[in-house]
C-alpha positions as CSV (number, residue, x, y, z in Angstrom):
1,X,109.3,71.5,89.7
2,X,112.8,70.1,87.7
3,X,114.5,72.0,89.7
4,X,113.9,70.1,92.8
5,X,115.3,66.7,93.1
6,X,113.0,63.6,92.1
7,X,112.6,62.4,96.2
8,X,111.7,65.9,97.0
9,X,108.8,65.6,93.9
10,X,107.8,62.2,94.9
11,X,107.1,63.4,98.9
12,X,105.5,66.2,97.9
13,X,103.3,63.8,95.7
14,X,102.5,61.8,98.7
15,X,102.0,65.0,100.7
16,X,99.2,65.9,98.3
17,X,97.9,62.4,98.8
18,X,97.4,62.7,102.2
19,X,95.8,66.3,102.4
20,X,92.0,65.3,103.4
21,X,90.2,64.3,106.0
22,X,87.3,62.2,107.5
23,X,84.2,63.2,108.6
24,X,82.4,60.6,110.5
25,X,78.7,62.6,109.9
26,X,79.2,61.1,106.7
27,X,77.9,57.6,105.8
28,X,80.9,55.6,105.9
29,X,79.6,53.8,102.9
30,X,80.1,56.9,100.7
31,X,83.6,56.9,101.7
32,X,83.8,53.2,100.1
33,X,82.3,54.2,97.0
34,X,84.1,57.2,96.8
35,X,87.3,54.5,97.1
36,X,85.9,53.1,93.9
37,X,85.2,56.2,91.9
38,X,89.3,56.9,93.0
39,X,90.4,54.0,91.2
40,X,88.6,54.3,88.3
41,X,90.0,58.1,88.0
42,X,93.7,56.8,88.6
43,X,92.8,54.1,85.8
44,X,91.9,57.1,83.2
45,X,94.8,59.3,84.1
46,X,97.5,56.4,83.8
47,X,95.8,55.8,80.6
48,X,96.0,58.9,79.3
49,X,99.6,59.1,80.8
50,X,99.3,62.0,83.8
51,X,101.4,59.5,86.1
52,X,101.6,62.1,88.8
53,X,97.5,62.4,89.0
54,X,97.3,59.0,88.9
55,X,99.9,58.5,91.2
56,X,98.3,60.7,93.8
57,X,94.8,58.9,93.5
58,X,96.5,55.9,94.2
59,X,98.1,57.0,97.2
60,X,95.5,58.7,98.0
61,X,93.1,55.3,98.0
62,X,95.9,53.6,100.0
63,X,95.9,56.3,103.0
64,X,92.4,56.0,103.5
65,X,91.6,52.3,103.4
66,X,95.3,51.5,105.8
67,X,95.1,54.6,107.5
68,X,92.1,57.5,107.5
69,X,89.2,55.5,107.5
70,X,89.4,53.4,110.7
71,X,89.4,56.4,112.5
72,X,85.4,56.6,111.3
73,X,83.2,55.8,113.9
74,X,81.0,53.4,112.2
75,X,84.0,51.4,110.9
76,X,83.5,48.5,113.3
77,X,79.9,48.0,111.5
78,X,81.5,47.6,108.2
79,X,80.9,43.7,107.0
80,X,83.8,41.4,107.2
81,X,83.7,40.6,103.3
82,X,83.5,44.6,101.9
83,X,86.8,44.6,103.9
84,X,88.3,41.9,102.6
85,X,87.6,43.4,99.7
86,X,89.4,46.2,99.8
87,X,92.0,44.7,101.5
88,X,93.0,42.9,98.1
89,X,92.5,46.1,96.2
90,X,94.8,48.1,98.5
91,X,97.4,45.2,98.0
92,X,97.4,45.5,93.9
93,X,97.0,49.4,94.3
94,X,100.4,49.0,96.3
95,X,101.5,46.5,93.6
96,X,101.1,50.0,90.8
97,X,101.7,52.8,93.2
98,X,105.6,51.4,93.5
99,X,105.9,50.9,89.7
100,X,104.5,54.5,88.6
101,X,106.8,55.6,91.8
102,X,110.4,53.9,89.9
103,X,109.0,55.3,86.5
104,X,108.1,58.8,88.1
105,X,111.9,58.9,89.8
106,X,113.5,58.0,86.6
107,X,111.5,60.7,84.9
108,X,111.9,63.2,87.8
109,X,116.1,62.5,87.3
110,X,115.6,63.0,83.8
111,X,113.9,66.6,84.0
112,X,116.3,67.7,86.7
113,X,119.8,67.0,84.7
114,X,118.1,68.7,81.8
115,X,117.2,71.4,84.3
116,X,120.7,72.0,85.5
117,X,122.1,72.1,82.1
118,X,119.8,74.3,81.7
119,X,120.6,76.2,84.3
120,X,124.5,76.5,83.7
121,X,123.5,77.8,80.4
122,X,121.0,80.6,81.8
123,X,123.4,81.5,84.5
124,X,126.5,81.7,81.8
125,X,123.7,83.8,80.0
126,X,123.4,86.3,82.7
127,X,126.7,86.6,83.1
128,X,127.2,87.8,80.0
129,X,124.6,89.8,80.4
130,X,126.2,91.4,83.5
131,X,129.5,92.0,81.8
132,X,127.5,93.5,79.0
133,X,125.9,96.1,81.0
134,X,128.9,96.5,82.9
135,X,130.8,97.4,79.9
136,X,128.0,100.1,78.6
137,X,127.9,101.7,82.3
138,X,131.6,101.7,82.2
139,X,131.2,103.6,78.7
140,X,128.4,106.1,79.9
141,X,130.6,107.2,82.6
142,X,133.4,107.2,80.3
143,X,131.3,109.9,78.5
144,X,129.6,111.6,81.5
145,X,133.5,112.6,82.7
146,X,134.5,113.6,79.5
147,X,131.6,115.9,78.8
148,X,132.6,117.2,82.7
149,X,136.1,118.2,81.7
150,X,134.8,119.7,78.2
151,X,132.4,121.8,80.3
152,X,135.8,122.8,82.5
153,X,137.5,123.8,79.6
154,X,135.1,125.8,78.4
155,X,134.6,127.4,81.9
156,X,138.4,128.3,81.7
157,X,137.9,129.7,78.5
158,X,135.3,131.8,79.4
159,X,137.1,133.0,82.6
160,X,140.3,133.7,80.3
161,X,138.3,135.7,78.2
162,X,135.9,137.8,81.1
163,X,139.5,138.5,82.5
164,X,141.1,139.8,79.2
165,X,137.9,142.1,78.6
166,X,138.1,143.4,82.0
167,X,141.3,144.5,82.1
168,X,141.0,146.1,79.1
169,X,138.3,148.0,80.1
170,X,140.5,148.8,83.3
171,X,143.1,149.9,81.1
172,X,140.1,152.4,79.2
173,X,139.0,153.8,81.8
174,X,142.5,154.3,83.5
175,X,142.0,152.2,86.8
176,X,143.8,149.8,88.4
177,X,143.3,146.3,89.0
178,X,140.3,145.8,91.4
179,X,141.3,144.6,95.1
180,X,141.2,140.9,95.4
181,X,142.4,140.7,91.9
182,X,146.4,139.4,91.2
183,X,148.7,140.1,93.6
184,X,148.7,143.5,94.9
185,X,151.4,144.9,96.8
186,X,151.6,145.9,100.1
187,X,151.1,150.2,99.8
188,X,153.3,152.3,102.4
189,X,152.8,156.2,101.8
190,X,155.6,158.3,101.2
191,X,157.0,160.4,104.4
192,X,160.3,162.1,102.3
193,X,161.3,164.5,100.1
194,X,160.5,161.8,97.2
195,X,156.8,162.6,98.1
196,X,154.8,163.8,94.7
197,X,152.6,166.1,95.4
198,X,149.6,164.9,93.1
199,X,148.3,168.0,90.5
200,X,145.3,167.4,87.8
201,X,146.4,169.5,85.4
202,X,149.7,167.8,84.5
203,X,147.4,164.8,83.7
204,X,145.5,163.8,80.4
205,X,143.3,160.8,79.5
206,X,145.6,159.8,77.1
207,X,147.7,156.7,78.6
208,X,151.6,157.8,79.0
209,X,153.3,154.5,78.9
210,X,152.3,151.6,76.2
211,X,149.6,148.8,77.8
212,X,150.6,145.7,78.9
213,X,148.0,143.8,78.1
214,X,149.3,140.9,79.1
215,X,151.3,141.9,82.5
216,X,150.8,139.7,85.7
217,X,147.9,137.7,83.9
218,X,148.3,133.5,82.7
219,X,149.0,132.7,79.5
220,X,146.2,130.7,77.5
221,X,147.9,127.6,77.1
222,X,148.4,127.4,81.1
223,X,145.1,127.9,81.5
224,X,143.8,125.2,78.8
225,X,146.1,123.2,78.0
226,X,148.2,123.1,74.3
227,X,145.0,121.0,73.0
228,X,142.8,124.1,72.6
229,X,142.7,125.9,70.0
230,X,143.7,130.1,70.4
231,X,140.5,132.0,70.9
232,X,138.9,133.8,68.5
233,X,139.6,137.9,68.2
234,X,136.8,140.2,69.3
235,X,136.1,143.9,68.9
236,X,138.0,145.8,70.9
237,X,134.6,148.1,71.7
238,X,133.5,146.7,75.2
239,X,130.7,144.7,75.6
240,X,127.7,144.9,77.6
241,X,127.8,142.3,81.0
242,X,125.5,141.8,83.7
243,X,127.7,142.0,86.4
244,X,124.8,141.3,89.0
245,X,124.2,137.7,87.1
246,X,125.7,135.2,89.5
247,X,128.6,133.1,88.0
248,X,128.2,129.5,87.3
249,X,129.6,127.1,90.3
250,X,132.8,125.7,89.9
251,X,131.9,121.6,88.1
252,X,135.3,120.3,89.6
253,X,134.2,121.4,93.3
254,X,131.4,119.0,93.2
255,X,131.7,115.3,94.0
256,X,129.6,113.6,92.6
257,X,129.7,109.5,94.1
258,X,129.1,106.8,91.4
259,X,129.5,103.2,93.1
260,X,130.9,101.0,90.4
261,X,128.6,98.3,89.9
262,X,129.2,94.4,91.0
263,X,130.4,92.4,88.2
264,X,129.5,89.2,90.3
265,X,125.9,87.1,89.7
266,X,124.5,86.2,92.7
267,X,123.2,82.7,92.7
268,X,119.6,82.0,93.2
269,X,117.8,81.4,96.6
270,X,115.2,78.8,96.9
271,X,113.0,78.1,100.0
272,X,113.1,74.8,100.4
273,X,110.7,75.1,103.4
274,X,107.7,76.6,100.8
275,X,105.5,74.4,99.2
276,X,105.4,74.4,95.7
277,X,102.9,73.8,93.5
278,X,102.5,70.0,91.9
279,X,102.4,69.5,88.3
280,X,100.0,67.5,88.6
281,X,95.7,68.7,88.6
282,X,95.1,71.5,90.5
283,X,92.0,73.6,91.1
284,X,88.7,72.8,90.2
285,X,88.5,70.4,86.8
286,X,85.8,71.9,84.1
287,X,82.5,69.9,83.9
288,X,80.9,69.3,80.5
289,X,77.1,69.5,81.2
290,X,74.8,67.9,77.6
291,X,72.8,70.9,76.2
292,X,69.8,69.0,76.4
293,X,69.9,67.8,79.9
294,X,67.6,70.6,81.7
295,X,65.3,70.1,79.5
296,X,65.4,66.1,79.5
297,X,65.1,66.1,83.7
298,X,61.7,69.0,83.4
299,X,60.1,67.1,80.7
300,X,60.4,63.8,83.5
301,X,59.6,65.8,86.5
302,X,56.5,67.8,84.8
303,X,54.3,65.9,86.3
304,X,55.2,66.3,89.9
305,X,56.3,70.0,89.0
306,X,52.3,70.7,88.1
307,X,51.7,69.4,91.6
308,X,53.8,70.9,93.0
309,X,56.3,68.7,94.1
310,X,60.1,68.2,94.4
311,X,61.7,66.1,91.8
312,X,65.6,64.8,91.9
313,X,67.8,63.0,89.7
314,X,71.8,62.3,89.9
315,X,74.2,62.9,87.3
316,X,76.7,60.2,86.3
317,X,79.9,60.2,83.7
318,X,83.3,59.7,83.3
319,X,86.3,61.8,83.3
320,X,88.5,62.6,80.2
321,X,91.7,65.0,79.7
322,X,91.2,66.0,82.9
323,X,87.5,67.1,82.3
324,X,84.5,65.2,83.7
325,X,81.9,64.5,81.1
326,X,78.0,64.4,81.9
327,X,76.6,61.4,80.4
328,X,73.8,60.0,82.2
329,X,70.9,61.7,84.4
330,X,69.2,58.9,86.8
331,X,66.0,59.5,88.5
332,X,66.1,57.0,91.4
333,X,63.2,56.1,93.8
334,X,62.0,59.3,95.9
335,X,60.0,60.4,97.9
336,X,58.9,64.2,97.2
337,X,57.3,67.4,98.9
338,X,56.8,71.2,98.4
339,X,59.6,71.8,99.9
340,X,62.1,69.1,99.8
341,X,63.0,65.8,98.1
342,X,64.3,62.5,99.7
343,X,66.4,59.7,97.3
344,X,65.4,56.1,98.4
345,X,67.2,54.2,95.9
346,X,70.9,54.9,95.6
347,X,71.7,51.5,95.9
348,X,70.1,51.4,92.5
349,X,72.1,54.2,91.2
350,X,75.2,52.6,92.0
351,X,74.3,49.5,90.1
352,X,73.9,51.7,87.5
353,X,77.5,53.5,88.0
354,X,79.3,49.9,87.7
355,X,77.0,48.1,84.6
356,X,77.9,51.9,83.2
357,X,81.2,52.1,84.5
358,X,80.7,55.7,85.7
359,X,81.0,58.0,88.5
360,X,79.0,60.7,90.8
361,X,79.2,63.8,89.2
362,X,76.5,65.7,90.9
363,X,72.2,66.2,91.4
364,X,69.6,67.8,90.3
365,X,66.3,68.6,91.5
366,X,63.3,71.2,91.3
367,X,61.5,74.2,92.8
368,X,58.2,74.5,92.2
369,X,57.6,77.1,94.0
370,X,60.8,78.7,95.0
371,X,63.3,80.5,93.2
372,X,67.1,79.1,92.4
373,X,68.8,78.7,95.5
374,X,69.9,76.2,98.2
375,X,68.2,76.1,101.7
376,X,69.5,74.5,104.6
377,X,68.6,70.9,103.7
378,X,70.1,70.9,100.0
379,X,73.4,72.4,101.4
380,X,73.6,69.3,104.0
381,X,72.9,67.2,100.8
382,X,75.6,69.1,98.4
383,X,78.0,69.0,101.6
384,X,78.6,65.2,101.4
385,X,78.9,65.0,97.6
386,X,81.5,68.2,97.4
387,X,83.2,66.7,100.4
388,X,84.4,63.6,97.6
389,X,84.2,65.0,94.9
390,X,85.2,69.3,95.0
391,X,83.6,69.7,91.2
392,X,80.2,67.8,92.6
393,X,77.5,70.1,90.8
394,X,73.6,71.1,92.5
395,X,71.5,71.8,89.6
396,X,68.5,73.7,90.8
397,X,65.5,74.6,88.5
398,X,63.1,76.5,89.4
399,X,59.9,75.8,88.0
400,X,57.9,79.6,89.4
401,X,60.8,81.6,87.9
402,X,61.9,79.5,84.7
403,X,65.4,79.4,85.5
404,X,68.3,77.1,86.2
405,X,71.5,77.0,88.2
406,X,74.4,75.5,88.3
407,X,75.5,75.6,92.4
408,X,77.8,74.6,94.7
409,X,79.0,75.4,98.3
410,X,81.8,78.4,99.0
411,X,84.7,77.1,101.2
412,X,82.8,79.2,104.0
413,X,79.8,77.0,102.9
414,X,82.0,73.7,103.3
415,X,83.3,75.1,106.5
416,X,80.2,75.7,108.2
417,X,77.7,72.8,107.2
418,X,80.6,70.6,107.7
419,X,80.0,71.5,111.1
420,X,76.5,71.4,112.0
421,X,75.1,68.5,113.4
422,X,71.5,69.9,113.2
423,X,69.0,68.4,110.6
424,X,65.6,69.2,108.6
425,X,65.3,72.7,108.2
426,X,67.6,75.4,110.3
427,X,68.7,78.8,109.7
428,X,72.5,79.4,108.8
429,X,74.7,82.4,108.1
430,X,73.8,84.7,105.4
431,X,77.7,86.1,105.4
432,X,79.4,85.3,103.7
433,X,77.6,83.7,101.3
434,X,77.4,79.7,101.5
435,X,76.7,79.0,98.0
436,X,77.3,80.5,94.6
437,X,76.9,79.9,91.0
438,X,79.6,77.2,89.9
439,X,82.2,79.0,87.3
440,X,83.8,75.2,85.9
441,X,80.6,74.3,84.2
442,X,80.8,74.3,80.4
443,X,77.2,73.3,78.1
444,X,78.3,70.8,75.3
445,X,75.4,71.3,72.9
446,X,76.7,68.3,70.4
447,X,75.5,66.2,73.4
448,X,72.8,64.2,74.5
449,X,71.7,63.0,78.0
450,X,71.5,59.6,78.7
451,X,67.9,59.3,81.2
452,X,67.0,56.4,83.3
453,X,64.2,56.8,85.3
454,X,64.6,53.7,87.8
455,X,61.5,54.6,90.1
């Protein structure tokens, strides 16, 4: 992110802010209280110094109280006073929103001078680097031609030397050179008196005139060059050729293209138009759960789990180094069934959440007969909870099996329940699936559940 400039950084800041929306099926009162549990998050991050979270929540509080929320429909119903309210707590949030906004600019101009320094250094770097392998691809071809032209010479060589042997053997076997060969001149039989008439006998095997070796044929340092040394003597006895074998093509007849690479460093394209991602939080934040906590809530719900009936409790705690930390399990007035479990008191819980100074971390309730999963009522349930708060846990034990699971919805789960207006019990889609076993959930053995059983 340095590498962007410190307005671009803080809009995409507010951007981030801005990226939810309102869903009037939702009690508009949860929407207040999750307002609360916002500031009490930005507090802990601007504690702990991650401006930009903070910075976002803040933003984030501002754009639904001046702007999201009045688009609710039961926003005319809201009491005169809890607006008021919130009026003067949007006005102080304003108050730190513009002070982390000058000290996130100065830091953001900060990082991005430090960037382009370091950027002239890592483009001087590859530069260098370029030259460098310039250099050693100049070299290799440097090589590559010379090893070409040794192979030539050594192809003369050869040639020189095939062409010595084969006159010579010529010469043996008392035969002329063969056509195509030199430069042969143009034959025109004799018509006079001059005419020889040809006779074997007066013929021997032995040569009559001395052999020029050497007649009508290049000399060697013509054909190689003054550089190369003589070649070697051989024995005169002729050697053994296949003359069927097929010569080696001529190396200098073949052009072979090498494109000579670009010195230049071509400088780095950015889409300005993609959305990068924030420094700041992303993805789903780990929840610590207390080791003992399934086994606090079962011992409180035994009771109505041996008659069997539903039994529910919330979870409450506080967030930390950007983890949220399971303190407190409250079982608030309910009113159970076989089948299902209805909280009556979370006004009560609430209270609890400010004396405590705490926030909704998730729910937890029982099967007594059914095995861990979440039916069509306890997705509605998780639906409004995941909808504030994406890391919201549904614990589910199952009292018939002996198991427990830590749930939540799948983004198809969110996407569908989110828009179903039906209510009690109703089939939805099997495919894909609508819940699944939560992966951020860490057990923290060292501790200890805080119960409060408010009934």
């Amino acid at each position: 992110m340095a590498e962007r400039e410190p307005g671009t950084r803080l809009r995409l800041l507010g951007d981030a802010a801005a990226e939810f929306k309102i869903d009037c099926n939702i009690p508009i009162r949860r929407y207040f209280r999750s307002g609360q549990e916002m500031i009490k998050m930005a507090e802990v991050y601007h504690n702990e110094g991650s401006l930009e979270a903070a910075y976002i929540l803040y933003m984030k509080y501002m754009t639904l109280f001046v702007e999201k929320l009045k688009a609710h429909r039961d926003f005319s119903q809201v009491l005169p006073a809890e607006k008021k309210r919130v009026k003067g707590v949007v006005k102080d949030v304003m108050g730190k929103t513009e002070v982390l906004k000058l000290t996130l600019k100065s830091r953001f101009e900060e990082e991005h001078k430090v960037w382009l320094k370091e950027e002239q250094v890592r483009r001087w770097e590859e530069q260098r680097e370029q030259a460098r392998r310039d250099e050693e691809m100049k070299e290799a071809e440097r090589r590559r031609m010379e090893e070409v032209a040794s192979i030539e010479r050594d192809r003369q060589v050869a040639l020189w030397h095939q062409a010595q042997l084969d006159k010579e053997d010529r010469e043996n076997r008392g035969v002329g050179p063969p056509a195509g060969v030199g430069e042969i001149q143009d034959y025109t039989p004799s018509r006079g008196a001059d005419r020889v008439v040809y006779d074997p006998s007066k013929y021997s095997d032995t040569a009559s005139a001395p052999s020029q070796a050497n007649e009508g044929l290049p000399s060697y340092d013509s054909v190689v060059g003054p550089s190369v040394s003589p070649p070697p003597s051989y024995d005169r006895a002729t050697p053994s050729y296949d003359r069927a074998a097929k010569p080696a093509p001529n190396i200098t007849a073949l052009s072979i293209s090498h494109p000579t690479p670009s010195t230049s460093t071509p400088t780095p394209a950015f889409d300005r138009s993609a959305k990068p991602i924030i420094s700041a939080p992303t993805g789903l934040r780990t929840v610590m759960v207390p080791g003992d906590l399934s086994e606090a809530f079962l011992a409180v719900a035994k009771s109505n789990s041996d008659r069997g009936v539903e039994t529910l409790g919330t979870l409450g705690g506080h967030l930390a180094n950007n983890k949220f930390i399971v303190s407190h399990l409250l079982i608030p007035r309910q009113e159970g069934k076989s089948d299902s479990c209805t909280m009556e008191g979370l006004e009560d819980v609430w209270d609890v959440h400010d004396k405590e100074n705490i926030i909704f971390l998730g729910w937890v309730h029982t099967h007594p007969a059914y095995s861990v999963f979440l039916s069509s009522v306890d997705m509605h349930n998780q639906y409004e909870w995941q909808h504030m708060l994406p890391e919201a846990l549904a614990i589910v034990c199952s009292i018939k099996d002996g198991v427990v699971g830590n749930l939540r919805l799948t983004p198809a789960g969110m996407s569908e329940v989110g828009g179903c207006s039906l209510t009690n019990f109703h089939p939805h889609s099997k495919e894909p699936p609508l819940w699944e076993e939560a992966s951020h959930v860490e057990v923290d053995w060292s501790q200890k559940v805080v119960l409060k059983d408010l009934r």
